[in-house]
N, CA and C atoms as an extended XYZ file, in Angstrom:
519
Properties=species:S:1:pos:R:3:atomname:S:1:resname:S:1:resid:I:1 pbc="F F F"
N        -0.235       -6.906       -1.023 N   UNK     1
C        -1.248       -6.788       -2.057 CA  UNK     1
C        -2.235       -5.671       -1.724 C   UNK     1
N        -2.445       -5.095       -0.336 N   UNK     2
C        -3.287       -4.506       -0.254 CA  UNK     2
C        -2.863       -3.028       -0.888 C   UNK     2
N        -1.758       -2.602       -0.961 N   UNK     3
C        -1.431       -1.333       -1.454 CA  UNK     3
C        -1.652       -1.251       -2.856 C   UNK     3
N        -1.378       -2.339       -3.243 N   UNK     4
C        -1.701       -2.317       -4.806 CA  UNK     4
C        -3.217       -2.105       -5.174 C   UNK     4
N        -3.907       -3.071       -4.167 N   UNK     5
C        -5.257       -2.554       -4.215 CA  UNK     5
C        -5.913       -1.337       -4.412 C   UNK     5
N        -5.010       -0.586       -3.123 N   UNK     6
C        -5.601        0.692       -3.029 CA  UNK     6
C        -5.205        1.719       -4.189 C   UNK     6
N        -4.075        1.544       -4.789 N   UNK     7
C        -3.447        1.990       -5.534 CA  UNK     7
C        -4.582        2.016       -7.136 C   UNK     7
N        -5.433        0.744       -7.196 N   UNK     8
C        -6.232        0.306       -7.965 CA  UNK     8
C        -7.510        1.395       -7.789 C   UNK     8
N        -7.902        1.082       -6.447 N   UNK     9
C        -8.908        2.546       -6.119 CA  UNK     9
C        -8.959        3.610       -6.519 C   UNK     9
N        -7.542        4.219       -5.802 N   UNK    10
C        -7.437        5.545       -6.602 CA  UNK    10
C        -7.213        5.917       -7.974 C   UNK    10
N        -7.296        4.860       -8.403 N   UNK    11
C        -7.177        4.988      -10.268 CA  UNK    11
C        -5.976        5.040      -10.798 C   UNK    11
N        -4.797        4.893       -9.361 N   UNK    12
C        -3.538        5.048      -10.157 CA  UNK    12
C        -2.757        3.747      -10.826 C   UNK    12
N        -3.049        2.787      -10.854 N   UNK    13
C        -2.798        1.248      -11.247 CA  UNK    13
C        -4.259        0.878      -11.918 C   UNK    13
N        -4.221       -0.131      -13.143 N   UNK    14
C        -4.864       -0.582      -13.491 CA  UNK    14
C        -4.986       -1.739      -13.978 C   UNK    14
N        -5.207       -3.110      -13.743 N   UNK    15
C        -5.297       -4.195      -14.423 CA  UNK    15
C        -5.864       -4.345      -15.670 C   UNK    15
N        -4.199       -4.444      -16.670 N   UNK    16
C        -5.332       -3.621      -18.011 CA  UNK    16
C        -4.226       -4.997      -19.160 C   UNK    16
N        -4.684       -6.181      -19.608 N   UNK    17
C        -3.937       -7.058      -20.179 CA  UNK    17
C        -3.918       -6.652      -21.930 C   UNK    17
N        -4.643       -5.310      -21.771 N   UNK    18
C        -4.313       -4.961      -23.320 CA  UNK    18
C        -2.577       -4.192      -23.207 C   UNK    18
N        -2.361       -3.974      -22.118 N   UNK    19
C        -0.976       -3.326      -21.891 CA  UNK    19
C         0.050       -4.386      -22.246 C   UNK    19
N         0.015       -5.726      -22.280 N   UNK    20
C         0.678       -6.312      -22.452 CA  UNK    20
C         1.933       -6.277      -23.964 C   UNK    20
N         1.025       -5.802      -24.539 N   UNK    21
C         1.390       -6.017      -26.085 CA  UNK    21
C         2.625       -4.653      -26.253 C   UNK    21
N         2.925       -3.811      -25.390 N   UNK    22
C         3.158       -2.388      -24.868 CA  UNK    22
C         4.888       -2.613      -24.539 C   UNK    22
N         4.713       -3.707      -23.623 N   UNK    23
C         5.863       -4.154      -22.890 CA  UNK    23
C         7.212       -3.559      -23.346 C   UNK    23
N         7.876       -4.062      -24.902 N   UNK    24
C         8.777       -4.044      -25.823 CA  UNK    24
C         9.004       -2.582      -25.981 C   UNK    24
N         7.873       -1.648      -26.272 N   UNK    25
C         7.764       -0.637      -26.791 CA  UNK    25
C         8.251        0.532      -25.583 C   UNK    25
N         7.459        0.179      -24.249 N   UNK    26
C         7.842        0.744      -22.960 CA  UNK    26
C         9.472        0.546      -22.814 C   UNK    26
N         9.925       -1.160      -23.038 N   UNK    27
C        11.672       -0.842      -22.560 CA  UNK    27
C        12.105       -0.266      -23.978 C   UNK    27
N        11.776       -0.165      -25.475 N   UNK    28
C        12.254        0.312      -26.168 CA  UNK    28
C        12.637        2.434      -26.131 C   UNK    28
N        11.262        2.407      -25.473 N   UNK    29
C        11.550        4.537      -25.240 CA  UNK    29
C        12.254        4.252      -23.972 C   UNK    29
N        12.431        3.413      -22.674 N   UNK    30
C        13.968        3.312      -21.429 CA  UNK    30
C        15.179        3.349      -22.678 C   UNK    30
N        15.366        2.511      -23.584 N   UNK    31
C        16.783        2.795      -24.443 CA  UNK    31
C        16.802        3.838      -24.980 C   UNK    31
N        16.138        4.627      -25.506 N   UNK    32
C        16.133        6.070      -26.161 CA  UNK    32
C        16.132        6.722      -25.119 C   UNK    32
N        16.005        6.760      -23.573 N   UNK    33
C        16.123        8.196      -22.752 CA  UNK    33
C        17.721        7.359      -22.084 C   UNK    33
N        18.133        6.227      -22.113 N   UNK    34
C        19.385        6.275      -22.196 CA  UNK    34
C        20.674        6.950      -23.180 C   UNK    34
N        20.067        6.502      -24.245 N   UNK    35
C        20.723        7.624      -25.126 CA  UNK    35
C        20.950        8.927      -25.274 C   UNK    35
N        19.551        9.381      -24.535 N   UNK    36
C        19.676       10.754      -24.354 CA  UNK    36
C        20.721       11.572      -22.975 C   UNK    36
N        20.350       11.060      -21.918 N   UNK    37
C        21.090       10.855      -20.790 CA  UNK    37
C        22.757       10.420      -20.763 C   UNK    37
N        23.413        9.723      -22.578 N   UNK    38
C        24.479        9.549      -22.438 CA  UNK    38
C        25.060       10.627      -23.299 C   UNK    38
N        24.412       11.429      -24.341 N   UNK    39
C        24.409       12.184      -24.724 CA  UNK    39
C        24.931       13.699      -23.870 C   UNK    39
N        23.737       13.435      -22.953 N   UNK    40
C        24.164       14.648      -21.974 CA  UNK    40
C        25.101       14.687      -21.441 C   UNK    40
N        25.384       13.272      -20.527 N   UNK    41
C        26.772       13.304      -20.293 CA  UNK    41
C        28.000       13.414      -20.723 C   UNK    41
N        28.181       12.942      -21.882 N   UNK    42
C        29.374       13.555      -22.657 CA  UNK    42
C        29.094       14.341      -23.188 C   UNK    42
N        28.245       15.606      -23.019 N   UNK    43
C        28.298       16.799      -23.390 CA  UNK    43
C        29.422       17.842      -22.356 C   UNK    43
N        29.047       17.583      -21.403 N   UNK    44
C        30.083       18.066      -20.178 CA  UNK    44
C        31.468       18.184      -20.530 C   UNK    44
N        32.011       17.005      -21.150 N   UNK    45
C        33.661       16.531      -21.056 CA  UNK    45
C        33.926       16.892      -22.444 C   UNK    45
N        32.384       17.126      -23.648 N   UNK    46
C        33.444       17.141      -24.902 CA  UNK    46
C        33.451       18.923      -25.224 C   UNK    46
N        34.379       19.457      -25.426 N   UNK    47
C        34.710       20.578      -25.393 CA  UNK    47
C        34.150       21.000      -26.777 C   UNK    47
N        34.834       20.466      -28.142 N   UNK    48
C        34.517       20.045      -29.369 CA  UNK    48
C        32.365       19.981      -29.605 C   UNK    48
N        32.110       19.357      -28.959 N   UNK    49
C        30.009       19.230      -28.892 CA  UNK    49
C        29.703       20.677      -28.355 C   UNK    49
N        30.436       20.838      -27.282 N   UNK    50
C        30.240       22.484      -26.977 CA  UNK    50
C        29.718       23.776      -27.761 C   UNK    50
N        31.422       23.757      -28.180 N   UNK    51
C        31.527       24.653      -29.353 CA  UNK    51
C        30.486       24.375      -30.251 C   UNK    51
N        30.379       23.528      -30.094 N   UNK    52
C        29.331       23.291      -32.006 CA  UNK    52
C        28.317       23.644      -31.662 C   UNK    52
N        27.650       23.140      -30.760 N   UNK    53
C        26.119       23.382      -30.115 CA  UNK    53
C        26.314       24.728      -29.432 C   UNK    53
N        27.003       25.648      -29.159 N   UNK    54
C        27.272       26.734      -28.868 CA  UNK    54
C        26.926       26.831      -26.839 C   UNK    54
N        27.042       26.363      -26.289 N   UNK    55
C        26.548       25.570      -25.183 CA  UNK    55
C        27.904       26.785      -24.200 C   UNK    55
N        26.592       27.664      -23.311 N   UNK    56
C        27.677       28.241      -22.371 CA  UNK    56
C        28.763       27.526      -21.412 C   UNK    56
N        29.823       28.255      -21.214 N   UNK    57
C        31.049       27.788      -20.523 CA  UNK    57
C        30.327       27.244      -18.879 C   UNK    57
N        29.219       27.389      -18.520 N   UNK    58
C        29.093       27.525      -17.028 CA  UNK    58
C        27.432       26.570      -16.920 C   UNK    58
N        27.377       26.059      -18.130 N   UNK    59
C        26.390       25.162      -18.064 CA  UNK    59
C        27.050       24.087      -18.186 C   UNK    59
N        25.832       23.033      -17.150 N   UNK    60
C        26.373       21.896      -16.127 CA  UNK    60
C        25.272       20.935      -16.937 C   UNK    60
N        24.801       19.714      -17.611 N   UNK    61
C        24.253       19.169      -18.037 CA  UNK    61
C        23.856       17.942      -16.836 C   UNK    61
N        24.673       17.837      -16.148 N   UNK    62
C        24.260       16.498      -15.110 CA  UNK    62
C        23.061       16.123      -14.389 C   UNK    62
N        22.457       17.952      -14.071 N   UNK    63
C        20.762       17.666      -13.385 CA  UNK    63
C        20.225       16.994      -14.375 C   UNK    63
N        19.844       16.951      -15.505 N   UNK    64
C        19.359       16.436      -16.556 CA  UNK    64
C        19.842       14.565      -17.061 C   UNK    64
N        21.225       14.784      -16.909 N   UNK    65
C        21.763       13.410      -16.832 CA  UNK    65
C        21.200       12.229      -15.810 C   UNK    65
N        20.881       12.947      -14.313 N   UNK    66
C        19.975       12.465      -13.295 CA  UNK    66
C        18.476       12.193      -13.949 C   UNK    66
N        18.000       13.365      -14.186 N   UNK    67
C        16.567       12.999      -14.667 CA  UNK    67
C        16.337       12.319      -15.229 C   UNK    67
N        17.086       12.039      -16.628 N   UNK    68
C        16.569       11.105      -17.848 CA  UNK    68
C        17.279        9.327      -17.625 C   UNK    68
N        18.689        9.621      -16.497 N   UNK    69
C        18.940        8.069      -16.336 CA  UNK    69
C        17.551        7.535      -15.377 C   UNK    69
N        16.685        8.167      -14.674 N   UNK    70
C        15.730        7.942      -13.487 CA  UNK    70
C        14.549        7.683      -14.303 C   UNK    70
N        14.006        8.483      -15.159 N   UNK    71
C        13.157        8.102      -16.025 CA  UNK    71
C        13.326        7.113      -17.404 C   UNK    71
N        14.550        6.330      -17.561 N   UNK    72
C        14.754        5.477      -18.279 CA  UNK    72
C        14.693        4.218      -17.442 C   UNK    72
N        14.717        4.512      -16.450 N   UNK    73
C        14.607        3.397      -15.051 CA  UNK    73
C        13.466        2.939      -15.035 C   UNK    73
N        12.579        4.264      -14.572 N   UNK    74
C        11.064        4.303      -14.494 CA  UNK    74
C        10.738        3.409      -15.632 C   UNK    74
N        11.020        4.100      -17.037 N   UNK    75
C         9.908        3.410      -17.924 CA  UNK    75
C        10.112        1.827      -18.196 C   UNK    75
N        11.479        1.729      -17.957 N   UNK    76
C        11.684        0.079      -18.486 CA  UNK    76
C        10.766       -0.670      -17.059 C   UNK    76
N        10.850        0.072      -15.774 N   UNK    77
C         9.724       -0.655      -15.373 CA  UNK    77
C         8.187       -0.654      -15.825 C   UNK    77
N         8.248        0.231      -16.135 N   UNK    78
C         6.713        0.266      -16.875 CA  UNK    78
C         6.409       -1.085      -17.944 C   UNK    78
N         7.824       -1.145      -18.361 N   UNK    79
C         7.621       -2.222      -19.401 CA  UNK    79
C         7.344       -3.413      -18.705 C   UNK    79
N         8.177       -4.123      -17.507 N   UNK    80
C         7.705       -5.096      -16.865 CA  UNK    80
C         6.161       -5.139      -15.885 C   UNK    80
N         5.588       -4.003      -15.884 N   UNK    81
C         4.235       -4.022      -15.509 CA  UNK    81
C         3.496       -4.551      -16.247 C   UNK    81
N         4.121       -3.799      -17.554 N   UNK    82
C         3.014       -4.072      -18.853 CA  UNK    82
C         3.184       -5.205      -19.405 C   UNK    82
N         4.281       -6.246      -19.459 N   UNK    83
C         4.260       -7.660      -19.349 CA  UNK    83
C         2.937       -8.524      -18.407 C   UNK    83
N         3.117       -7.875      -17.659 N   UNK    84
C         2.084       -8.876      -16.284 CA  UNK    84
C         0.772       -7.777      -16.468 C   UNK    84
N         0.377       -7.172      -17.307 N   UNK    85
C        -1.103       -6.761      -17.501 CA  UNK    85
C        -1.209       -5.869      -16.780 C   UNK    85
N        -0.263       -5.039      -16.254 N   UNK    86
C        -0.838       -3.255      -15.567 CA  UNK    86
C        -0.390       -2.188      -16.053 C   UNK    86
N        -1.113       -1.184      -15.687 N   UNK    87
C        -0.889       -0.064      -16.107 CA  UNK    87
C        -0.704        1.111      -14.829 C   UNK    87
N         0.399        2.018      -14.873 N   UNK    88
C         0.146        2.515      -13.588 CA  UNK    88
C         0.465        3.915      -14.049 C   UNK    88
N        -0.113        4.762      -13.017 N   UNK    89
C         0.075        6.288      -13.275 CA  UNK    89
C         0.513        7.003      -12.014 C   UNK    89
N         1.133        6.292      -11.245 N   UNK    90
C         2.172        6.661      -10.010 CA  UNK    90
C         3.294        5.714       -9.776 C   UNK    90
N         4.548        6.689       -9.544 N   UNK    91
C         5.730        6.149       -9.616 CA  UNK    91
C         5.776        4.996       -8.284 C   UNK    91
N         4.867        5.507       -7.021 N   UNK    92
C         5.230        4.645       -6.203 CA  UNK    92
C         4.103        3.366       -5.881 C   UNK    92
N         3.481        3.366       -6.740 N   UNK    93
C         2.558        2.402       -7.076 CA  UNK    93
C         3.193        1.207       -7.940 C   UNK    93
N         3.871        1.956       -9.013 N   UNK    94
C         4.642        1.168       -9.524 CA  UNK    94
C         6.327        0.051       -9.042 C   UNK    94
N         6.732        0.727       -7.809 N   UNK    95
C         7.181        0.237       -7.165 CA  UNK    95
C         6.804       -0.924       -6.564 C   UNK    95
N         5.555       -0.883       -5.599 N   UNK    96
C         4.385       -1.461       -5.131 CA  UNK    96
C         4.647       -2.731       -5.924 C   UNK    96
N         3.934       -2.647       -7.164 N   UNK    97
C         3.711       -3.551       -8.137 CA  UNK    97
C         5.186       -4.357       -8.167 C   UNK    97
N         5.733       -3.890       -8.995 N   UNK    98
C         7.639       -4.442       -9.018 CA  UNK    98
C         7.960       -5.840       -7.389 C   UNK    98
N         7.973       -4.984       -6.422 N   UNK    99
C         8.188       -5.493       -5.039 CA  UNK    99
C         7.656       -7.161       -5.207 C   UNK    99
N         5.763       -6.310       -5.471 N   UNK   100
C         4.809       -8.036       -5.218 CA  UNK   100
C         4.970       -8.609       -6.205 C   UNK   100
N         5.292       -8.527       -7.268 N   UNK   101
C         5.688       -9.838       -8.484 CA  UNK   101
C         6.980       -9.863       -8.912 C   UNK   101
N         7.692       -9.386       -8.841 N   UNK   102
C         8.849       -9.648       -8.551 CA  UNK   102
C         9.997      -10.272       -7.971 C   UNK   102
N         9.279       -9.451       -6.872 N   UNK   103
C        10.816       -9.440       -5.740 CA  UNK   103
C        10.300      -10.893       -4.463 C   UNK   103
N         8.903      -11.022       -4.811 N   UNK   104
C         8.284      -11.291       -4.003 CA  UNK   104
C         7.658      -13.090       -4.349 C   UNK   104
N         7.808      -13.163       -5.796 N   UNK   105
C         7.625      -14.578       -6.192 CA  UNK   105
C         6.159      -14.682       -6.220 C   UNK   105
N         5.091      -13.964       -6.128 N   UNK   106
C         4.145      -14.425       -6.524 CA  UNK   106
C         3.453      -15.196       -7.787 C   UNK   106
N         2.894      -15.824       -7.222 N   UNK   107
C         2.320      -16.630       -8.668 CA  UNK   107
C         1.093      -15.890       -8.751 C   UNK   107
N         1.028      -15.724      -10.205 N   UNK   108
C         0.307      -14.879      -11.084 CA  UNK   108
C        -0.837      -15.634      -12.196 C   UNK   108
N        -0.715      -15.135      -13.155 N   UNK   109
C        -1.269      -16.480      -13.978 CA  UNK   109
C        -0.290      -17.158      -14.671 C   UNK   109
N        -0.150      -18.004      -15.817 N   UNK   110
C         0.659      -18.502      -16.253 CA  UNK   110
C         1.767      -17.903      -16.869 C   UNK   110
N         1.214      -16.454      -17.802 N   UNK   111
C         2.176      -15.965      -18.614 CA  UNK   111
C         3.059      -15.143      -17.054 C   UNK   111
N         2.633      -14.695      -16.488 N   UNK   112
C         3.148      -14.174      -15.668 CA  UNK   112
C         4.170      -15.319      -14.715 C   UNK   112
N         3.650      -16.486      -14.302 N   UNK   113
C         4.659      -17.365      -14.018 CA  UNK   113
C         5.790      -17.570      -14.902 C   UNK   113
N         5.575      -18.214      -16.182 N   UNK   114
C         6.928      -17.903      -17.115 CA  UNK   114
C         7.440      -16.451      -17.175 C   UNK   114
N         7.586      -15.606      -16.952 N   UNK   115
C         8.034      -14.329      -16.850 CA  UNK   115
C         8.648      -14.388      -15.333 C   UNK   115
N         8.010      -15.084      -14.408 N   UNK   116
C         9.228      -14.839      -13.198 CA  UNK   116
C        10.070      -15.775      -13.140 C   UNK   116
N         9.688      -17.247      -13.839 N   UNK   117
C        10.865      -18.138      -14.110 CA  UNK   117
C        11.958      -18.000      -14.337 C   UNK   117
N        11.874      -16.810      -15.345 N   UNK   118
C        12.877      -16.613      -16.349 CA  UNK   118
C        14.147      -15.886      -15.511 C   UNK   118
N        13.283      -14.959      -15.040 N   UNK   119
C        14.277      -13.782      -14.099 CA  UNK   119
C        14.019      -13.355      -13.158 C   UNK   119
N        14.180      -13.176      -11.748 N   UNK   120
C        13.716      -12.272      -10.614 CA  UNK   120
C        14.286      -11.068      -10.380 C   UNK   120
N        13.801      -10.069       -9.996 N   UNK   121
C        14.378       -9.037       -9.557 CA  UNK   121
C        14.800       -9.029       -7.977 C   UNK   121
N        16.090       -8.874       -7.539 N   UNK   122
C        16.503       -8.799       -6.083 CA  UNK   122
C        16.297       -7.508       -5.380 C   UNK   122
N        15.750       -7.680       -4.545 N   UNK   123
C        15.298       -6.739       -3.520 CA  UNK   123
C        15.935       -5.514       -4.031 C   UNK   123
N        17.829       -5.367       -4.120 N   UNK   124
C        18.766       -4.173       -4.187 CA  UNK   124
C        18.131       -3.543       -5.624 C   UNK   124
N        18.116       -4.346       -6.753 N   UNK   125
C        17.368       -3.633       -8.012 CA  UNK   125
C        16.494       -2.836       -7.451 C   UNK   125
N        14.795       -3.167       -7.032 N   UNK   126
C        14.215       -2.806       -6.826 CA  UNK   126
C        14.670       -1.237       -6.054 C   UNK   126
N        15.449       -1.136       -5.203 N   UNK   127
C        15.487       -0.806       -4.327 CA  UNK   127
C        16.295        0.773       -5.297 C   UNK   127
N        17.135        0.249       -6.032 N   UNK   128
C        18.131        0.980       -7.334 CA  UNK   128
C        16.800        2.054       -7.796 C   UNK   128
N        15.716        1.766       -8.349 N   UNK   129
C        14.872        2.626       -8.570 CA  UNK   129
C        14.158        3.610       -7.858 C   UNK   129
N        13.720        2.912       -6.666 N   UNK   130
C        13.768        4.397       -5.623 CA  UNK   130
C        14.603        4.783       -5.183 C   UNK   130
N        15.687        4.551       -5.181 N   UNK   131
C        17.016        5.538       -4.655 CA  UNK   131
C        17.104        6.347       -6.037 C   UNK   131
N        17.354        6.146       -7.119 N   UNK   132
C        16.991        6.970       -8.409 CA  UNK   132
C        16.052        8.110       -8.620 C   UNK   132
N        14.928        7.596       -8.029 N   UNK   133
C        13.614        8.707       -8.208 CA  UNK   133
C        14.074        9.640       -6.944 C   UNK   133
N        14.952        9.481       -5.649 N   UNK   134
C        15.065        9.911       -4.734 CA  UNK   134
C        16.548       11.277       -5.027 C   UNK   134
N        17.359       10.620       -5.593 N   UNK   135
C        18.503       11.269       -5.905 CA  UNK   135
C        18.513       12.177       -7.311 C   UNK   135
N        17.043       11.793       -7.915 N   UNK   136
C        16.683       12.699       -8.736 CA  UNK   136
C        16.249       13.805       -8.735 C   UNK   136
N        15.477       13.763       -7.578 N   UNK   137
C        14.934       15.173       -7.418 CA  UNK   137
C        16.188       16.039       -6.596 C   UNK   137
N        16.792       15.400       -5.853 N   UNK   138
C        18.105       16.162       -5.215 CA  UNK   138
C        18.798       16.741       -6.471 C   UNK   138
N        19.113       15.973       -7.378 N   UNK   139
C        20.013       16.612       -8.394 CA  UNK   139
C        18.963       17.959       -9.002 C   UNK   139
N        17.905       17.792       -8.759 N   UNK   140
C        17.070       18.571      -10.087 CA  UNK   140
C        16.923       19.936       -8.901 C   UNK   140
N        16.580       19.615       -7.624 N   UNK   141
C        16.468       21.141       -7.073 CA  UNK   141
C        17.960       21.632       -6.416 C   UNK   141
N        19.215       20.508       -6.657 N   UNK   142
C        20.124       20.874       -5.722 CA  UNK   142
C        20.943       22.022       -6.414 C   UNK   142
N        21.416       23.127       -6.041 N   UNK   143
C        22.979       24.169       -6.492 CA  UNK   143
C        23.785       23.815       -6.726 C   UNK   143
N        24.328       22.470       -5.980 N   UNK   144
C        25.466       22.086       -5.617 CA  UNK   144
C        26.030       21.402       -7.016 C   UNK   144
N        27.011       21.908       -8.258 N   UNK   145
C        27.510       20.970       -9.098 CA  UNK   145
C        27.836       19.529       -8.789 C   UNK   145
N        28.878       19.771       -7.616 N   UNK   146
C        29.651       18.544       -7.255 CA  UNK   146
C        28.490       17.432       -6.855 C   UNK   146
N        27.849       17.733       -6.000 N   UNK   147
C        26.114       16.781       -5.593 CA  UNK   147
C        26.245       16.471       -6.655 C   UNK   147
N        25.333       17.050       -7.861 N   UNK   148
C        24.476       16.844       -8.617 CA  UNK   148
C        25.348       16.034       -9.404 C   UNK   148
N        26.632       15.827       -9.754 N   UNK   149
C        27.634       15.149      -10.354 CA  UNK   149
C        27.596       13.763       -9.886 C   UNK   149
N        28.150       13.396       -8.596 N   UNK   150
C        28.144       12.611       -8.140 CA  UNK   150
C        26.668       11.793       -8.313 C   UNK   150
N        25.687       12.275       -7.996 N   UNK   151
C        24.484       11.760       -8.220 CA  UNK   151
C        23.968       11.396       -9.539 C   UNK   151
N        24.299       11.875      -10.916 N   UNK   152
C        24.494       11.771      -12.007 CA  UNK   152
C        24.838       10.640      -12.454 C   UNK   152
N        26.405       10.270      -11.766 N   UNK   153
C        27.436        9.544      -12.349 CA  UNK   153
C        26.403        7.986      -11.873 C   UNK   153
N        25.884        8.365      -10.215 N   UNK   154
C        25.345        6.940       -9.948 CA  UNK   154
C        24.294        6.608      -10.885 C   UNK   154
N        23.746        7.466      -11.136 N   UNK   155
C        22.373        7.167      -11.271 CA  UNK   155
C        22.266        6.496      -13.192 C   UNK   155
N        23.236        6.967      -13.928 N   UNK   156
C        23.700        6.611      -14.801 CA  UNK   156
C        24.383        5.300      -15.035 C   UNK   156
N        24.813        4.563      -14.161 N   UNK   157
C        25.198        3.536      -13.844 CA  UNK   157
C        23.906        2.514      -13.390 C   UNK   157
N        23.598        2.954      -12.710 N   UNK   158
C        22.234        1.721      -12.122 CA  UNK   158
C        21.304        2.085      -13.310 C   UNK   158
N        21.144        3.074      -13.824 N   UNK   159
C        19.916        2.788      -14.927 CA  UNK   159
C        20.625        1.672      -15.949 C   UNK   159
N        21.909        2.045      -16.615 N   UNK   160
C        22.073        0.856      -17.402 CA  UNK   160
C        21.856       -0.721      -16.908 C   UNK   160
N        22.050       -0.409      -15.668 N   UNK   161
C        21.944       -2.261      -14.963 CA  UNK   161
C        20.538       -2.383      -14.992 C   UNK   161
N        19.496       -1.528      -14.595 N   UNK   162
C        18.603       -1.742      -14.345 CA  UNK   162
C        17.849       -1.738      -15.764 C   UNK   162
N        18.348       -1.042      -16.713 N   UNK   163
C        17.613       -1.320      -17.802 CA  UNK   163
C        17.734       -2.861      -18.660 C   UNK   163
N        19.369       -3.092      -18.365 N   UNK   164
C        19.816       -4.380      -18.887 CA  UNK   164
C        19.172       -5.668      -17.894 C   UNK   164
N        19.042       -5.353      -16.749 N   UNK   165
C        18.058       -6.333      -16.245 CA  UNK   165
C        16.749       -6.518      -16.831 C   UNK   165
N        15.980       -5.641      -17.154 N   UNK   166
C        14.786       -5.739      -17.497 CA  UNK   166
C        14.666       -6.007      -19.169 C   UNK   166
N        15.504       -5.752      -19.911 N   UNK   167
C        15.721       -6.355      -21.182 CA  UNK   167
C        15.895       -7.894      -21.061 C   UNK   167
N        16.627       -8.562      -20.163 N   UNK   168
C        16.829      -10.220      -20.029 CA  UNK   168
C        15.781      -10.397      -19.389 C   UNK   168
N        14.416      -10.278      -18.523 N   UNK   169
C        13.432      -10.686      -18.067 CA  UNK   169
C        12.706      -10.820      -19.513 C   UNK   169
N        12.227       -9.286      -20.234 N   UNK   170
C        11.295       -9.744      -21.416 CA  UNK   170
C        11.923      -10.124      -22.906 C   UNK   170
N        13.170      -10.579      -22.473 N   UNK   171
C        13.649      -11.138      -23.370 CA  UNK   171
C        13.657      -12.718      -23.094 C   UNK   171
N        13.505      -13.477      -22.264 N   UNK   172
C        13.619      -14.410      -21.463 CA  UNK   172
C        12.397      -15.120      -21.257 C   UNK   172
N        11.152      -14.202      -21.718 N   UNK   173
C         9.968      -15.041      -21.458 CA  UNK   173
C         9.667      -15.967      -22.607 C   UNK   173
């Protein structure tokens, strides 16, 4: 708790229960940067979207496929912050947060107790999002196609789990 605290200090977290009402809307823009992110990805393989969009032979869409599956991650957590009344303006604050009500079983107030009833997050989820924010920036400064592919493909994968997890928590309360 104390990081969260401090996290509170520096202004980057905020105990703010007007966020609550937010929740839906936060995992609703995580499904739209999935879309976008699946978009990208089958931009790569369809030859046909290419052509049409006029899209050079030697452009690689996957750094981007990384970014937006990582930030569809991000925001659907945002949405479970904003369930339990916070607001945060750092990614690893928001982690922070996730860990202690979450992963961690704290009791909260009530609405927040029915909200962990419903669903917990396991340590490895949690854990799915900073490896995301981590393999994101590799893809975004790396050269390497094949990297940035591979890192893509994961990261595209755990955002859907991780987004579909967090849809059955605030769907569940």
């Amino acid at each position: 708790m104390r990081a969260i605290e401090w996290y509170i200090k520096q202004g980057q977290l905020a105990k703010d229960n007007s966020y609550k009402s937010l929740a839906n809307k936060f995992l609703q823009k995580a499904r739209q940067n999935l879309i976008t992110m699946s978009l990208l990805s089958d931009l790569n393989s369809n030859k046909k979207a290419r052509e049409l969009l006029k899209v050079p032979k030697e452009y690689d869409s996957n750094e981007w496929v990384a970014i937006c599956g990582y930030y569809a991650m991000y925001t659907a957590a945002l949405s479970l912050l904003a369930e339990i009344g916070y607001r945060s303006k750092n990614h690893t604050a928001t982690l922070c947060v996730l860990e202690e009500f979450f992963v961690k079983k704290k009791i909260l107030d009530s609405d927040a107790l029915l909200l962990l009833k419903s669903a917990m997050f396991h340590k490895e989820e949690i854990e799915k999002l900073s490896d995301a924010r981590h393999k994101r920036e590799i893809a975004q400064y790396s050269i390497t196609k094949q990297t940035t592919k591979t890192i893509a493909e994961k990261i595209k994968k755990d955002a859907y789990e991780f987004i579909s997890k967090c849809g059955e928590i605030l769907e569940g309360k």
